[in-house]
N, C-alpha and C positions, 0 to 999 in steps of 0.2 A: 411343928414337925417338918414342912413342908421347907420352912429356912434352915435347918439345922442340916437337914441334906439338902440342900443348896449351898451351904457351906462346906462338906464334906469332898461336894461334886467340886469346887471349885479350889480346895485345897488337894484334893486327888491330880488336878490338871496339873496345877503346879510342881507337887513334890513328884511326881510319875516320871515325867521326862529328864528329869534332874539325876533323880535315881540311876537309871540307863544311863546316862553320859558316864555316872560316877563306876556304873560297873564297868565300861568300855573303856574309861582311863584306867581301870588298875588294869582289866587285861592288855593293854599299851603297855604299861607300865613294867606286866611280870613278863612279856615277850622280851623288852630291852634286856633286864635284869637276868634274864636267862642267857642270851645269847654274849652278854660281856663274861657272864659264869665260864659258857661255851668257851670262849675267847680266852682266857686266862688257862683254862685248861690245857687246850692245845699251847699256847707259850710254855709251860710248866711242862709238857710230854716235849715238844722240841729242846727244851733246855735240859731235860735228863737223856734223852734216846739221843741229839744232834741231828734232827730232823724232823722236821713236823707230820703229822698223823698224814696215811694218803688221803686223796681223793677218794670219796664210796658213795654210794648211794642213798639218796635222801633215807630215811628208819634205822639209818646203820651207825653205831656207837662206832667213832675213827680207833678209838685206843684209850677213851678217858675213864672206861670204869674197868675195863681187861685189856690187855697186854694188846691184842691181836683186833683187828675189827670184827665187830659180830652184829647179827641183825636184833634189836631190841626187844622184839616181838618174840621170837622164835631163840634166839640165844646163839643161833646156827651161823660159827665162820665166817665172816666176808672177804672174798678177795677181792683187792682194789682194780679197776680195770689195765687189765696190761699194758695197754698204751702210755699209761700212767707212770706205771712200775716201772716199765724203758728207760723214761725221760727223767722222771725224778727218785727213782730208789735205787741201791747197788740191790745187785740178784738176789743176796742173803739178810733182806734189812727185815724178814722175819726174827732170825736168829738174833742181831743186833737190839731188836725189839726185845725181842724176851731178854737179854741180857743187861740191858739198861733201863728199863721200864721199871717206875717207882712210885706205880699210880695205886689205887684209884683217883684219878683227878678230880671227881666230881663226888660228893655226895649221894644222887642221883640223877641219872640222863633222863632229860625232860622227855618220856613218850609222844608227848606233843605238845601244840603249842594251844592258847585256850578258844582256839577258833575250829578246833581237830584236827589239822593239817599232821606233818610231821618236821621238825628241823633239820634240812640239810646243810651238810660242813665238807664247804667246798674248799678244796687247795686247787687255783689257778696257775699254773706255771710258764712262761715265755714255755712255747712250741706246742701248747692246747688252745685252740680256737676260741674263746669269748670276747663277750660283749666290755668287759670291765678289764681294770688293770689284775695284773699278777696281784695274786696276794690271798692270804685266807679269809674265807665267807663264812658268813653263816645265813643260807635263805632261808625264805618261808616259802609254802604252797597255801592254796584252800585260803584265802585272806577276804573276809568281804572289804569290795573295793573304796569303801571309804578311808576303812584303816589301813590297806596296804598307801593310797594317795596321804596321808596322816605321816605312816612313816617313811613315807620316800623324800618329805621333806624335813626331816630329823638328821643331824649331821652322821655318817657315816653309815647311812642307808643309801642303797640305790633302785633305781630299777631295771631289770633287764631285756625289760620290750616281750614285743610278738617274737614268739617262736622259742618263748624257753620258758619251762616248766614253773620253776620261783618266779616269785612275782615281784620280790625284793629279797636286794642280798645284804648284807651289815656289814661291812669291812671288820675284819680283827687287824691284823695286820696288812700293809701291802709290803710285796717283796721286789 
């Protein structure tokens, strides 16, 4: 008796930690597959609208599943930040939205990522302040630090240092 769990305890050590690696790689794995989703999305609304979704804030759908940006939780509106709207939208790219928008782009907006965080979809544009080239993002928050370090060495991940919020951003496009 006394060998057969001793065998058990020493097949548990083994297949345990294995187990864990394999569940940390798929959620690797549906983070990536998510945010190329993300990625393709926003290409497919700038090729029907001729503009890519704004800038919003991390929880906030840009335009992949309704017309307009909304918060995912709540359903409620998002306005992109004005500074934003200045630089990279004409005044009425509301109206132009609903007029050329031929989405839903996505099946479903991932609520979050499988760490709990939420996905943000960043548009960087010359005359906004970041760390990274122009171009559209897609970060992450909430990451433990093994796997954000995991995928900052993945091509088309970055990081963004001290003092901002994502811990890593995944280039879709740069502009």
């Amino acid at each position: 008796m006394i060998v057969v769990i001793a065998i058990i305890a020493i097949l548990t050590a083994i297949i345990t930690p294995n187990a864990f690696m394999a569940i940390e790689k798929a959620k690797v794995t549906r983070v990536i597959a998510d945010m190329k989703v993300m990625g393709k999305a926003a290409i497919a609304y700038g090729a029907d609208v001729g503009f890519f979704p704004p800038d919003i804030p991390q929880g906030v759908d840009p335009g992949f599943m309704k017309a307009l940006p909304y918060d995912i939780h709540t359903g409620a509106e998002v306005d992109p930040d004005p500074a934003f709207v200045a630089i990279a939208l004409s005044p009425n790219w509301k109206d132009i939205v609903n007029a050329r928008w031929n989405g839903p782009y996505l099946e479903k907006y991932p609520l979050s990522h499988p760490w709990g965080g939420n996905y943000d979809y960043d548009y960087w544009i010359r005359g906004i302040t970041h760390p990274l080239n122009p171009g559209l993002y897609i970060g992450l928050r909430s990451l433990p630090t093994s796997v954000m370090e995991k995928l900052n060495q993945l091509e088309g991940f970055a990081s963004l240092g001290a003092g901002w919020t994502d811990q890593t951003e995944y280039l879709i496009n740069p502009l």
